[in-house]
Backbone bond lengths (Angstrom), bond angles and torsions (degrees), N, CA, C in turn:
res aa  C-N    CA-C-N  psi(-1)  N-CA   C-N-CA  omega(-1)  CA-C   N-CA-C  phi
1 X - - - 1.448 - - 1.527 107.79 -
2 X 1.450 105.40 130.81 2.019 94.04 -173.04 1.730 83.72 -108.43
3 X 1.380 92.36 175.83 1.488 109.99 -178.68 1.744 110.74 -97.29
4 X 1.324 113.14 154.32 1.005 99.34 -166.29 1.485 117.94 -94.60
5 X 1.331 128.93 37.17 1.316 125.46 176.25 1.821 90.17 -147.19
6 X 1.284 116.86 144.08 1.497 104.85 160.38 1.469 144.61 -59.55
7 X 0.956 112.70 150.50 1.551 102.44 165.93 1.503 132.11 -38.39
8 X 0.697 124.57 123.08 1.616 118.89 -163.81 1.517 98.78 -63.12
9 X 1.506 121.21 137.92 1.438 149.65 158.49 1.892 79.21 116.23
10 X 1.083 140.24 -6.92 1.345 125.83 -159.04 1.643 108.03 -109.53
11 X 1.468 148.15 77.52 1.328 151.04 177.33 2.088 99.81 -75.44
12 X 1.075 113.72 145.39 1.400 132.92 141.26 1.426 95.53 -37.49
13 X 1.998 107.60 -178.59 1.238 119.85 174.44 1.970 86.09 -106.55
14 X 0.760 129.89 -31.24 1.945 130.25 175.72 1.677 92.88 -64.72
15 X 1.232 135.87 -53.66 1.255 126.86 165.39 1.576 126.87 -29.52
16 X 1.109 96.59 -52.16 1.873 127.30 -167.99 1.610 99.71 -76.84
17 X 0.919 99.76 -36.89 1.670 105.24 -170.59 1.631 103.98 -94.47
18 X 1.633 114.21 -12.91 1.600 112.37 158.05 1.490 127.69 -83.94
19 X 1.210 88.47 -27.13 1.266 107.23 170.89 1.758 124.77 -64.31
20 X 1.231 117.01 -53.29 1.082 147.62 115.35 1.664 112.46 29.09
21 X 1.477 90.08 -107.65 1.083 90.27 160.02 1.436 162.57 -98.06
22 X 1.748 103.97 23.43 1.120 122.94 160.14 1.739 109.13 -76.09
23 X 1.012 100.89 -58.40 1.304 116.13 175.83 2.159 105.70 -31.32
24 X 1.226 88.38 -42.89 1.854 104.32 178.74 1.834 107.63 -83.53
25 X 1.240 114.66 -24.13 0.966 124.59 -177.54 1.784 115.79 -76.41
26 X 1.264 105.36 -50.81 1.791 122.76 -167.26 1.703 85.40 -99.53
27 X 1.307 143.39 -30.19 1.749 109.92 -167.08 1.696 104.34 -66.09
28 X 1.267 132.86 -35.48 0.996 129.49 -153.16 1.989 110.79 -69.48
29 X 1.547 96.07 -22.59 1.867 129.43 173.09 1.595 88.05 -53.11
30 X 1.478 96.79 -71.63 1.646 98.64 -160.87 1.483 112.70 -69.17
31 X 1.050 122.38 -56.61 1.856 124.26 169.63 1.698 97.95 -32.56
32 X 0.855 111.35 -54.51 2.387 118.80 -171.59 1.604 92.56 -56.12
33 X 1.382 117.80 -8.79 1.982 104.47 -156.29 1.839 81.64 -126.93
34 X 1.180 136.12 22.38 1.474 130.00 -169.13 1.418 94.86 -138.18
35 X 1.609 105.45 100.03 1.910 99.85 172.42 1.242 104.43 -87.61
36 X 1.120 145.99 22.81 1.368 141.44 -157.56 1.484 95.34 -152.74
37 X 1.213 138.58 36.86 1.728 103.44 -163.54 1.440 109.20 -97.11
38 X 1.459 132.23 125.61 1.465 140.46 176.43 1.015 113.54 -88.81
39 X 1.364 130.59 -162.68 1.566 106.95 -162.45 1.477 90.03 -118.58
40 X 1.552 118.77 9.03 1.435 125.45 173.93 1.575 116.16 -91.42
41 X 1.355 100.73 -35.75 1.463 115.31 154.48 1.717 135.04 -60.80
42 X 1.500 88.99 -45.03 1.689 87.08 167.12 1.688 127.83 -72.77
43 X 1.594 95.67 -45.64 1.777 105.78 165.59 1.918 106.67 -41.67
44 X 1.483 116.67 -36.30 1.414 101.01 -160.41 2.114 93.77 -90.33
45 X 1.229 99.61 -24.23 1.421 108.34 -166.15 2.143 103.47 -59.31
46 X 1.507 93.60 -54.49 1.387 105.14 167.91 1.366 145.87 -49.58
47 X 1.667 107.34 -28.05 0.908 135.55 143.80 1.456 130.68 -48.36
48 X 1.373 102.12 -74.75 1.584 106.83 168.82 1.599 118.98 -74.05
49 X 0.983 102.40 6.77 2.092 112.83 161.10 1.929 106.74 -88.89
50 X 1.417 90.63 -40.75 1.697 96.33 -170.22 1.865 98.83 -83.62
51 X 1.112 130.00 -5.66 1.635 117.83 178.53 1.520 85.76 -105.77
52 X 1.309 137.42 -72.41 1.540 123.97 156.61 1.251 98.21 23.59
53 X 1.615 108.95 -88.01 1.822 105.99 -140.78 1.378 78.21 -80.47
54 X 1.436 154.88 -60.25 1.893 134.96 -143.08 1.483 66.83 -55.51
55 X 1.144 117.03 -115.96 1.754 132.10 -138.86 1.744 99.43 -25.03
56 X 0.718 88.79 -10.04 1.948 81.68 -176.29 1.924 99.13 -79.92
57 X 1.808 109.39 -55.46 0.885 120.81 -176.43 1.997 104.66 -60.06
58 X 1.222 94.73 -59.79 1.488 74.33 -152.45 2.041 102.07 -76.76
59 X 1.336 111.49 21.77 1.344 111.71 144.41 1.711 125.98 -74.25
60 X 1.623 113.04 -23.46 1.309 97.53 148.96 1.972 86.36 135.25
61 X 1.349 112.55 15.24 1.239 125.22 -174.63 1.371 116.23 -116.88
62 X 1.351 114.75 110.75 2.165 119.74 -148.38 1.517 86.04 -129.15
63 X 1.788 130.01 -43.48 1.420 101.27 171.59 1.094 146.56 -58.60
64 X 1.317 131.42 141.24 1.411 130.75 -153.21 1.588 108.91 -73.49
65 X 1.428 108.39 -61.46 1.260 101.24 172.25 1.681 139.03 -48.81
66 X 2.114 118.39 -28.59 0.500 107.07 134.27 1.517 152.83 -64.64
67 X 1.105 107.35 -16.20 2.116 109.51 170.34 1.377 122.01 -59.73
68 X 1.563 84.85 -42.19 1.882 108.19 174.22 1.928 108.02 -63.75
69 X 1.170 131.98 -20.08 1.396 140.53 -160.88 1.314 79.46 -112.08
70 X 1.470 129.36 -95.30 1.864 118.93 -169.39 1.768 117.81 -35.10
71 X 0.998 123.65 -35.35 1.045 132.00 -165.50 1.611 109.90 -75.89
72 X 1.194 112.68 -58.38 1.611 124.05 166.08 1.298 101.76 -48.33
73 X 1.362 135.86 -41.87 1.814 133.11 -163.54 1.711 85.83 -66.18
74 X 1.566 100.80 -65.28 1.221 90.90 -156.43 1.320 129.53 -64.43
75 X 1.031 117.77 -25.71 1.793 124.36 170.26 1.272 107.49 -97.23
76 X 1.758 88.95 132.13 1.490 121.89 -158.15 1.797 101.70 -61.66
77 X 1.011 142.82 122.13 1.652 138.77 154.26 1.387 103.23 -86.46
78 X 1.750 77.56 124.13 2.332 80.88 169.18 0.889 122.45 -84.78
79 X 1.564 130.68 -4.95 1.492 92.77 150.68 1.473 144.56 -122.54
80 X 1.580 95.51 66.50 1.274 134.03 -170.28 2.351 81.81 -102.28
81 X 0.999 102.39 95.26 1.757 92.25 140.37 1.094 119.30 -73.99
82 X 1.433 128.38 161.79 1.278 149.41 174.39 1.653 96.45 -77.36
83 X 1.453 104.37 161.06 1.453 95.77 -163.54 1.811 99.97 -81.80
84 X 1.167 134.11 -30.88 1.394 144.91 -165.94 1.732 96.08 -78.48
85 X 1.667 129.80 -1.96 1.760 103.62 164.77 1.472 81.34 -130.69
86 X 1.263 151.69 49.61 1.277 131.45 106.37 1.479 140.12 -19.86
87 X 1.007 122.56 139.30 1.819 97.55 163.24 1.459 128.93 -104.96
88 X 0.880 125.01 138.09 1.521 127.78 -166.29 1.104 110.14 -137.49
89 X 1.779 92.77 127.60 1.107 120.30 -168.15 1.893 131.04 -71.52
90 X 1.215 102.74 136.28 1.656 97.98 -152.39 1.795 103.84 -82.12
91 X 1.467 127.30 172.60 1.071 114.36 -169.61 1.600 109.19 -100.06
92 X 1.203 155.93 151.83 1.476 135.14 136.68 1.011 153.68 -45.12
93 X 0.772 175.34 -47.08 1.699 160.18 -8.27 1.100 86.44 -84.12
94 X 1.805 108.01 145.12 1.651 134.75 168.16 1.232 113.57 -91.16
């Protein structure tokens, strides 16, 4: 009886090729959310996009579109403020 997710470090080649192209799918999300990106920034950004999707996968999540949806939550976009340094706009009195 095999288990139904692989051994971790171990993907299929249909795995690899989801991976793949999620990975091709969501960088272009995160690069659009980086006004600054250096090439020290992107090397680390890519990285933590590419462990993203394994740990995503071998949590038990192989659709693409979902990897592409968990994956974006979990990595931070800068220019996402937090909702508390927004600015908000004050009211008048009429």
């Amino acid at each position: 009886m095999s288990s139904r997710n692989p051994p971790f470090g171990f993907f299929d080649p249909d795995m690899l090729a989801t991976l793949e192209r999620t990975f091709n799918a969501t960088w272009p999300v995160l690069e659009a959310h980086e006004p600054f990106l250096d090439s020290e920034r992107e090397a680390e950004l890519k990285l933590g996009l590419s462990r993203t999707l394994v740990a995503l996968v071998a949590e038990g999540v192989t659709d693409a579109d979902r990897l592409r949806k968990f994956a974006l939550e979990r990595l931070p976009l800068m220019s996402q403020a937090p909702a508390a340094s927004k600015p908000t706009a004050k009211l008048q009195p009429t």
